[in-house]
Each structure stands twice: as C-alpha cells, then as structure tokens.
N, C-alpha and C positions, 0 to 999 in steps of 0.2 A: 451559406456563401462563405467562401475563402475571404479570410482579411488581405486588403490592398493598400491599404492606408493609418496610417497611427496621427491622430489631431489633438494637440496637445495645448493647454489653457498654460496661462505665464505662471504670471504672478500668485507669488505662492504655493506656484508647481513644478515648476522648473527654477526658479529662482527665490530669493527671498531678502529681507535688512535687517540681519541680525545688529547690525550697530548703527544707526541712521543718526545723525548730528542733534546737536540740542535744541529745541524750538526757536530759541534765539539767534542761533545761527540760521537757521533756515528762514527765518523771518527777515534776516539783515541780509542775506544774499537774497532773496526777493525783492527788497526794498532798490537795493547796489543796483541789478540790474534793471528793472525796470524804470529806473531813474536816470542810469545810463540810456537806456533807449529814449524814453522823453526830451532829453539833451539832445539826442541825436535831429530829433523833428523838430527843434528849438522851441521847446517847451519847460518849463522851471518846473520840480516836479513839488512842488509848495500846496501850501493847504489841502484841499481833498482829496487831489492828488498823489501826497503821499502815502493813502492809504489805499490806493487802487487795488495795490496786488491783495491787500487784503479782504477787500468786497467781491474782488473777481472770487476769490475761496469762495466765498459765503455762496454770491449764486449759481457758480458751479455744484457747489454742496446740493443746495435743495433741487435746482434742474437735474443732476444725476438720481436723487434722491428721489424723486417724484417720477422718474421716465423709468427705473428699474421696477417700482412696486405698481406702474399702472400700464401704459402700451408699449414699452420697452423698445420706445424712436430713441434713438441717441441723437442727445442735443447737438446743437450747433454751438461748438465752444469758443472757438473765434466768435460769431457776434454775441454768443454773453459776453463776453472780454468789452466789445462794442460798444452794447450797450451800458456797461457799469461805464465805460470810459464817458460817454455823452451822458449820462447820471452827472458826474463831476464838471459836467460844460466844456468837456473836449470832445471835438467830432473827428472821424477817423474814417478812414477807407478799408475795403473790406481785405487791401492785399496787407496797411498798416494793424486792422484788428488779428488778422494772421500771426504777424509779428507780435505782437504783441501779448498772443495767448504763446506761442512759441518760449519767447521771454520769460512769462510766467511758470512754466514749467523749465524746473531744475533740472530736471533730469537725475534718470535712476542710478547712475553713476555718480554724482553728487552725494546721491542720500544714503550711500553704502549698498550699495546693492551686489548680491554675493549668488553664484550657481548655489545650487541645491548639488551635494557630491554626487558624483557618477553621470551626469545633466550628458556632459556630451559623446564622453562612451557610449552612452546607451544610446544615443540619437546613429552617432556612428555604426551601432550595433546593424540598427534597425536600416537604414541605408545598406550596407553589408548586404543584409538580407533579404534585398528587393522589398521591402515595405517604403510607403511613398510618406514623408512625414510632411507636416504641416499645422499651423496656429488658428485656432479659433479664439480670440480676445478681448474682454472690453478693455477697451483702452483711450483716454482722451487725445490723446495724443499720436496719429501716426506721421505719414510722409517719410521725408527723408530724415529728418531729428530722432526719429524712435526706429525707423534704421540703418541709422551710423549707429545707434544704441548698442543693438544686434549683434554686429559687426562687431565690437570693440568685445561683447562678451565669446565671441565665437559661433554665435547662432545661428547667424542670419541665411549661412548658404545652405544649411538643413533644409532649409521650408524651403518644399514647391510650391507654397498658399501661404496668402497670412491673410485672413478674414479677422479685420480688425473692426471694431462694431463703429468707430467714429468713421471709419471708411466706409462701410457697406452700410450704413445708417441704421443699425440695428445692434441691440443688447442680448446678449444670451439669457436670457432660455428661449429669445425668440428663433422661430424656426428657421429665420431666411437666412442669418447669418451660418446657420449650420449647414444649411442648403448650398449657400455662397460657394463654401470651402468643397463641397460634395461635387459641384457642379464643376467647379475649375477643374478637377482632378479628373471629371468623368467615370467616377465611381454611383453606385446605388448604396445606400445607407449601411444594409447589412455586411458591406464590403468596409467600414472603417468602423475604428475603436476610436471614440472621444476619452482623454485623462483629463480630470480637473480635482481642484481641491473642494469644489461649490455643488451642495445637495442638488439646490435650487438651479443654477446656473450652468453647469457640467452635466448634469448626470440625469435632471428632468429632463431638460434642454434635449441631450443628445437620445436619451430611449424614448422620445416621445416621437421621433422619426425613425425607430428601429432603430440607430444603431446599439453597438455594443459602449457600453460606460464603464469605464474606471474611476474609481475615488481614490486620489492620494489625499493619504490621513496625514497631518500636520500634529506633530506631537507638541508643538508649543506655538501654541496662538497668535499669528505674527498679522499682520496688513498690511496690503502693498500700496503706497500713499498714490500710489499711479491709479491705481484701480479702480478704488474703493471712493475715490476724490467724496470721503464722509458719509458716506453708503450708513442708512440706518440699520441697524439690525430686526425684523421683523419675522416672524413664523406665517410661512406662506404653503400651501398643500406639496410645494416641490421640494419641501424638506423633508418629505417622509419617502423621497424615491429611495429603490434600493439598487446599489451598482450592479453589477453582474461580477467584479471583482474589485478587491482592496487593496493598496499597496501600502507600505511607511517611505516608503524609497523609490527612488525613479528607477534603478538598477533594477531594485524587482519585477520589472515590465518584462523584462524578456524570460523569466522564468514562467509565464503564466501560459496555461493549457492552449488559448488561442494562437499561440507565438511558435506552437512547439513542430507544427508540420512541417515549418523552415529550417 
C-alpha cells in the first residue's frame, strides 16, 4: 500500500529539555501555584496540604507506572489529584480535581522545552507533499492546556489527529490508541508510518498492527517529565522490535525510500 499518513510520538521526537530548571525551582512553582489555587477556594494551604503537589507525583508516579507495564488503561489523573486531595481531608468536585491536576502540571514551556532542529520543516515538508500528519501520545495531560502548548510551539495546525492516550483512555503499545489515530484519518494500517523514540511504545506498538515504524535514535539520553510522569525502566519482549527504519534526525524522514514516490 501507498503511504497516506505520517504519525508522529512527542516527546523526545519531536521535541525535547535540554535545559529544564533546578528541582527546587520546580518544586517552589509547584508549591506557588497550587497554593494559589487553594486560596482561590478559600482554603489555607497549611500542614498536609502543603505537600499536595508532592503526593499528587508520587501517585501519579506508581498509577502510570503500573498501567504501562500491565493493561495500559490510562489513569484518570484528575481523580488521583482527588483523591490525594481527600487523603489530606479536603474534598473536591470533579470540575475542582480537573483544576486542580491542570495546576499541577507546569507545563512544557516552563521546564524548557525546545523543537528537536528541522521539527517543523519537515512536518511542512510532508503537508507539501499530500501526506496527512498526525500524533499518537501518552500524555497526562490534554484538552485545551496542552493545546495552547502546541500552539505556542508551532505545532498544533500540522495534526489532522492527536490520539492522546489520557483522551482516548489508552497507553501505547496498546492497539486502540493506534487504531484511534487510523480510524479518524480513515486510513488501513499499511497506509501510515508511526515515528517514535520508544522500542516498546512506537515501534512494537505500531508493527503489531502492520504498520510501518520508525525509530528516532536520541543520541543523548534526555526524558520528557510530561511523559514519562516516573515511568520505571523495565525489559519487556517489545524492546527487541526491530523498525523497518532508523533515523538521528527528524529531517532525515523525508529522505527515506517510503517518502520517495512523492
């Protein structure tokens, strides 16, 4: 089948934080803001309180941690946010735990967040060339907050799709999220190339539905604190997939054999 579609993974493939602030910064704008929101609902944000934003990590941490290495449902992040908050003896509504987890995340823009070089050339390119592009991501974060994100980097009017796994309730390598992105488009598998940075998450993920996989190689070791929200590192059978191609660079996509009938 002819390619129709190019489905491209974020973080740490299109983007990446070469300079992200010091822990204690990020920990003191965590604190700033969700203490300003507690004020807001006329709440003192005092004793256990104060360390809300830092419990919400923790079971974020283990709930993402436990949904990627077992049935890869993507939590409900607002009511963790929930219930740590009613943990500390505050109770909340489910439009305030929204807020709430909203608050808690910084945003990638905050934590230095920087394109990968040639990121939108190339997206350009592929637009240019009648290829339909689109996002397949986990992400905790979507709605409107992640994208204005988008938006601010240049991104967001590329995607015909953004199969965000907290939106379509699913974690990649699961298949519906991949499906998600396939369906909107009204494409069949063999008609899109998935790019990711992730053995397991990319590249099992998408050739386990036919399509075509790309591995962008990351020559220095980075984490996208959006993504990964503490992601353990484990050896799982979908690290031994093998792409169909490699790249170092996102520019190098349009050099590649599948791209070249256009």
């Amino acid at each position: 089948m002819a390619i129709k579609a190019v489905l491209l993974d974020l973080g740490e493939t299109l983007w990446h934080f070469p300079q992200m602030p010091p822990i204690e910064v990020i920990r003191g704008e965590t604190v700033h803001r969700i203490s300003d929101l507690l004020r807001s609902w006329g709440v003192t944000p005092a004793g256990e309180l104060f360390f809300l934003g830092r419990d919400i990590r923790f079971a974020i941490e283990k709930a993402t941690d436990e949904a990627y290495w077992d049935d890869l449902v993507s939590p409900d992040y607002p009511q963790i946010a929930k219930r740590v908050a009613a943990e500390k003896g505050l109770s909340i509504d489910d439009e305030q735990a929204v807020k709430l987890w909203h608050t808690w995340n910084l945003g990638g823009v905050f934590l230095g967040r920087e394109l990968h070089p040639g990121v939108v050339e190339t997206l350009q390119w592929f637009r240019e060339h009648g290829y339909r592009v689109g996002t397949v991501t986990n992400r905790g974060l979507g709605d409107e907050p992640f994208r204005e994100e988008l938006r601010f980097h240049g991104l967001l009017d590329f995607f015909e799709v953004m199969s965000i796994s907290c939106e379509v309730g699913y974690l990649k390598p699961h298949p519906h999220i991949f499906q998600h992105a396939l369906d909107a488009l009204g494409i069949e598998p063999g008609e899109a190339v998935m790019v990711g940075d992730s053995l397991r998450a990319d590249v099992a993920g998408a050739k386990a539905l036919g399509m075509t996989a790309v591995l962008k190689r990351n020559k220095v070791a980075e984490k996208d604190p959006e993504k990964d929200m503490g992601r353990s590192e484990r050896k799982s059978p979908g690290d031994s997939a093998r792409p169909d191609f490699v790249v170092d660079e996102i520019s190098d996509l349009i050099t590649l054999p599948i791209f070249a009938a256009k």
